[in-house]
N, C-alpha and C positions, 0 to 999 in steps of 0.2 A: 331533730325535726322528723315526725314520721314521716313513710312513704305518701300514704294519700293524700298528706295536705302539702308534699312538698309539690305533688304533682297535680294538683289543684291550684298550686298557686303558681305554679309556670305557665299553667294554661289560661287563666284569668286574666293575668298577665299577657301571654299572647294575645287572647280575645282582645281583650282591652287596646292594647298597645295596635292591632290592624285594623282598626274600626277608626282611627284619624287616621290610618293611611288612605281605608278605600273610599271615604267620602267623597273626595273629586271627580270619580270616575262617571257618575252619571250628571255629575253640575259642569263640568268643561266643554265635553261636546256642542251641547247647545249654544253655550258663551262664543264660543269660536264657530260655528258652522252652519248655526240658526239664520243668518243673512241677518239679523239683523245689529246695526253698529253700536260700537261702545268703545270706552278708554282702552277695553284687554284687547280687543282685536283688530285693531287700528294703529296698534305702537310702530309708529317708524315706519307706514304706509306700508310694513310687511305685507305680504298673503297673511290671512288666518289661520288658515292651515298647516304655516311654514311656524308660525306663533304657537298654534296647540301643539304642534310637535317639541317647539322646545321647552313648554312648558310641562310636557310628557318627560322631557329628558333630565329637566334639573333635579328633581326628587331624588329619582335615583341615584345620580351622581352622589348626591349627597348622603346615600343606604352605601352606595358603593367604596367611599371614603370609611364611612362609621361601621358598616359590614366587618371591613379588614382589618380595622383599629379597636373596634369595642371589643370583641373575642378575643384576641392576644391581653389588651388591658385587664380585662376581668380573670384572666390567669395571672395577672399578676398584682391586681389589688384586689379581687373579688369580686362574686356573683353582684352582692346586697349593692355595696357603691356605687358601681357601676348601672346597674339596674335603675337606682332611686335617682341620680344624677340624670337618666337619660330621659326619662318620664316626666319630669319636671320640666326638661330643656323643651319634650317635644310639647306638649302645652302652651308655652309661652310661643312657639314656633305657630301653632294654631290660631291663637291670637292676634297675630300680626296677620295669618294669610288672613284672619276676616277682616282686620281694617284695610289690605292691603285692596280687597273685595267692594268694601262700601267706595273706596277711594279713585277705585278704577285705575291701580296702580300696577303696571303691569312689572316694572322693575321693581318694585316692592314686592310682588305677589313671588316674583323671582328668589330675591333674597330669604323672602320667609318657606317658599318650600325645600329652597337648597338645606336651611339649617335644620328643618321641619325631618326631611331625607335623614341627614346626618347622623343624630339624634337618635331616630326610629330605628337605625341599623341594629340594636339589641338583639333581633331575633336569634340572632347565634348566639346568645349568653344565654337567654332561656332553655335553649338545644342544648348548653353545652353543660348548665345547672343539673339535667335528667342524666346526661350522657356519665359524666363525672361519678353522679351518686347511685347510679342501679347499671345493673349487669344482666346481660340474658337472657328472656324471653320478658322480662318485667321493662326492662329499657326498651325493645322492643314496642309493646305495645303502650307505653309512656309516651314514644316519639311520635308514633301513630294518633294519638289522643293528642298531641302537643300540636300538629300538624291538623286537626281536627280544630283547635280553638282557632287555630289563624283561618282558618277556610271560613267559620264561622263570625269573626271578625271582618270578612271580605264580606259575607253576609249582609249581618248589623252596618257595617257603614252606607251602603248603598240604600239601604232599607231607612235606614235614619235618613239620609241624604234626601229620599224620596218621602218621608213623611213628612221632617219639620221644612223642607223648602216653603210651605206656602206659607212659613211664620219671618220666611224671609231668609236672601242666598246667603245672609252668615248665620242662620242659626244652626247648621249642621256642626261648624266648625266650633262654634260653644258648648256644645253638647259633646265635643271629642276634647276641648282643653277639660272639662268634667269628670270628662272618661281617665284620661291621663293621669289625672291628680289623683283621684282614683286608686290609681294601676300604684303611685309612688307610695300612697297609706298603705295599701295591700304590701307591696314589698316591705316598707318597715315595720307592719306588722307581724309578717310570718315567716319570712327569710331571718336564720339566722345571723348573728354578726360572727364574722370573720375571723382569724387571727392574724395578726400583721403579716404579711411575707417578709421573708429575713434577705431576700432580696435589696441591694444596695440602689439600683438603676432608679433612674427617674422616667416621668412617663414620656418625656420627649425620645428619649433612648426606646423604652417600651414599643413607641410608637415607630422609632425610624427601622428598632434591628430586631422586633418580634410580630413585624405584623403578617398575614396570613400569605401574601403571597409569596412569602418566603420560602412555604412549601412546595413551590414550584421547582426548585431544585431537585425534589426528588421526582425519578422517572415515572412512578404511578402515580404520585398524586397530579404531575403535568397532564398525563391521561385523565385522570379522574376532572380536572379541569378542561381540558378540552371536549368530554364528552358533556360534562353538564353545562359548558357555555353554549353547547351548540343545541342542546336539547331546550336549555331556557330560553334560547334566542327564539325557538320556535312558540314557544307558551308566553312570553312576555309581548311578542309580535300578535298573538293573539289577544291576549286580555289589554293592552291598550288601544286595538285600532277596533276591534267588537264593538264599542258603544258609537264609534265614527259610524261604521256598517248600518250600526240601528239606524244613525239618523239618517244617512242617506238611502239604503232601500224601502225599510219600514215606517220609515219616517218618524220612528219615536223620539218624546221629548225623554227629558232628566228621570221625571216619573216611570216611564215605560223600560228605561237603561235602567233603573234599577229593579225594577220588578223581574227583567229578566236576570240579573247577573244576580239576584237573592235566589232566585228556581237552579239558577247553577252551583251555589253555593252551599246551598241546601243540596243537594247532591252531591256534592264533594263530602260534607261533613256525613252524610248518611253513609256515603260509601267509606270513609277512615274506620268504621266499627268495625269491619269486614276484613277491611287492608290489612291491620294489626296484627292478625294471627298466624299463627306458624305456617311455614310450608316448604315442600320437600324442591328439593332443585337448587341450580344455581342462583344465587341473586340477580347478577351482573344480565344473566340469560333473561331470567324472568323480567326485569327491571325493560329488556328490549325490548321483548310482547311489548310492553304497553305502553312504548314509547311508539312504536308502529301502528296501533291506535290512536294516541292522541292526533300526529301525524293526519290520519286520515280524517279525524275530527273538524283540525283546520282545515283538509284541503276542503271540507263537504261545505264549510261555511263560506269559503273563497269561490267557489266553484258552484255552489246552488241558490235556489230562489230565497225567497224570504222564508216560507216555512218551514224549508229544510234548513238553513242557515240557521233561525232561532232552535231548531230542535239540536244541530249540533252544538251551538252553545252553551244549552243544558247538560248534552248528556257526556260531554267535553270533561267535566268531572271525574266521572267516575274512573278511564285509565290514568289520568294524572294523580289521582289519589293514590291509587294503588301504586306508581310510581315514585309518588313520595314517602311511602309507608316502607322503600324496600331499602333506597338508596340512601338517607341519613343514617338510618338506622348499621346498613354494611359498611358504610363508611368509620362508624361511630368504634365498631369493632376491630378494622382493618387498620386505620392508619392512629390509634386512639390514641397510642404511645409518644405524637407529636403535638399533645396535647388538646383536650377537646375543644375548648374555645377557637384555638387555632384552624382546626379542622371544620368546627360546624362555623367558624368566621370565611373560612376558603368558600363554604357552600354558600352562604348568603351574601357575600361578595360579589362569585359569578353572576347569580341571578339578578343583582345591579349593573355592571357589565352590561350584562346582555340587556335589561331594560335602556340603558343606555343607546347602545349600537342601533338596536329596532326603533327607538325613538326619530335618532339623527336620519335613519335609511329612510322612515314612514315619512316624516316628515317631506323628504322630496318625493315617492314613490305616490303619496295621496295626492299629490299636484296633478300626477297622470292617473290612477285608479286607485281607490282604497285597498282593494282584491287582490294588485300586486303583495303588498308587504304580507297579504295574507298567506300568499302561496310561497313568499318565502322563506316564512316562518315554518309553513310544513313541509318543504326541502330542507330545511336544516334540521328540524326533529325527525324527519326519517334520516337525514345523513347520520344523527346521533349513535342513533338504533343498530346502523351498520357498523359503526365505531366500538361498539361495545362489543357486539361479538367478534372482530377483530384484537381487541383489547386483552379479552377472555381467552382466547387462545394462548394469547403473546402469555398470562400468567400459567397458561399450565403446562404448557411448553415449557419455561424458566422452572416451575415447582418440579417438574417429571427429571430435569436436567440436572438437580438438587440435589435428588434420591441417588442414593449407595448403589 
């Protein structure tokens, strides 16, 4: 397969595959927090609030299960299978969450986003499909472009979410089973087939003794994890309580969440052109800067009126781009030898985690103020920031200790 179209169709693929993830983002808020009643926000005379949170939290869970599972499996059955298999599952997944919508079914809508989560965990196959086959400054700006189609994806779903809602609140979700099926023709058309692994194991095996947090054994990548759960914790605390923020200060509906979060998105993917390219310095260092940015980006949304808030949002983008342009990429090089799947499976795992964590805390922290979970999302992406240059020491201290 050549280079350009292997890397056109990872990205397609991404595109495709985050555009049914970010659909919900501006249709939940209002369901839960608009005042006014229905089947989803009434289940079990819970709060609403305490309901949108854990419907914030089941997705993930279920990215965070397929995160850690998909990447190990596709090193050992393949990109293509694994890929075509998962796209197809998340479709049908979309499917249910719109009947589970017209039905006003709140344990239904449960079930279809856990497996909807599950499913969509691929993102580290596609990471791991570039990672595997280019080396250099070419893998590099591959991951950067790769990390560009998901932003772009966050994009399109919110954008779609906010055009075709007034054809009705499941037509977003039809339009991503579309997308989906989509994404599965594209992989069996331009992805390679495989050669069998000579591999004995089954995938229950696969699944119990290669899956990614395995790597936690070793002493950097437990670093490498502790530093990106506490960084994501702060970016996931962000991007799911932001559209709460909207309705509550600015008072926007689903339309208005998304217009803002496509102005942020579009600046994420504008700035990936930029991120991509070489530069001189540490990573680990550089990857801080702008983790100490972002940081500041939540607190200015926590902490300011409505039209500094909305302006942080936007411009919220651009150091998190360029932090994800530094850190799959060093990772890709650094620990690659423990196989890529595994590795870019470890990275899209924590960012489930941490979706996780932020969900269950927001959930009760929005009972008392939105603005808390805001602020401690950016205590924790600055705590990150500091962990790394401590991190970066602790390796060249060991590397200097090495030397003859």
């Amino acid at each position: 397969m050549k280079t350009p179209l292997l890397i056109g169709a990872a990205c397609l693929l991404a595109l495709l595959s985050t555009i049914g993830a970010s659909l919900p983002y501006p249709i939940l808020p209002p369901l839960f927090a608009a005042g006014a009643s229905n089947g989803l926000n009434t289940f079990l005379g819970l709060p609403p609030k305490l309901l949108f949170g854990l419907a914030l939290t089941i997705n993930p869970l279920g990215l965070l299960i397929g995160s850690a599972l998909l990447g190990p499996m596709s090193d050992r059955y393949g990109r293509r299978p694994v890929l075509l298999i998962t796209a197809v599952g998340a479709a049908i997944g979309h499917a249910v969450t719109a009947c589970a919508l017209l039905m006003e079914s709140y344990p239904l809508f449960i079930v279809a986003r856990f497996a909807t989560g599950l499913l969509e965990g691929s993102g580290s196959v596609a990471r791991a499909l570039l990672a595997d086959r280019l080396s250099g400054d070419l893998r590099r700006k591959a991951l950067s472009w790769l990390n560009g189609a998901f932003y772009m994806g966050w994009l399109a779903g919110p954008l779609l979410a906010g055009a075709t809602l007034g054809f009705g609140l499941t037509t977003p979700f039809w339009v991503a089973v579309a997308a989906l099926l989509l994404v599965a023709a594209l992989v069996a058309a331009t992805l390679p087939r495989e050669a069998p692994s000579g591999a004995t194991t089954s995938w229950w095996q696969v699944a119990r003794d290669r899956h990614s947090l395995n790597l936690l054994r070793e002493p950097d990548l437990r670093n490498l994890f502790i530093v990106t759960l506490a960084y994501t914790c702060g970016v996931t605390g962000f991007y799911e309580f932001y559209p709460l923020w909207l309705v509550e200060v600015p008072g926007y509906g689903a339309q208005g969440i998304a217009w803002i979060t496509a102005a942020m998105c579009a600046v994420m993917t504008t700035t990936t052109i930029i991120a991509g390219r070489p530069f001189q310095g540490e990573p680990l260092l550089r990857a801080r800067r702008f983790a100490l940015i972002t940081a500041a980006m939540i607190t200015l949304l926590a902490a300011g009126d409505a039209r500094l808030g909305i302006a942080a949002i936007v411009l919220f983008g651009i150091p998190h781009s360029f932090y994800n342009a530094i850190v799959p990429n060093w990772c890709a090089e650094r620990f690659g030898a423990h196989g890529q799947g595994a590795v870019m499976g470890l990275i899209s795992t924590t960012f489930c985690l941490a979706n996780i964590i932020m969900a269950l805390i927001g959930a009760v922290l929005t009972l008392i103020d939105t603005r808390l979970i805001l602020l401690l999302g950016a205590a924790l992406t600055a705590w990150s920031a500091w962990r790394m240059q401590a991190w970066h020491h602790s390796m060249s201290a060991r590397a200097g200790a090495a030397l003859p």
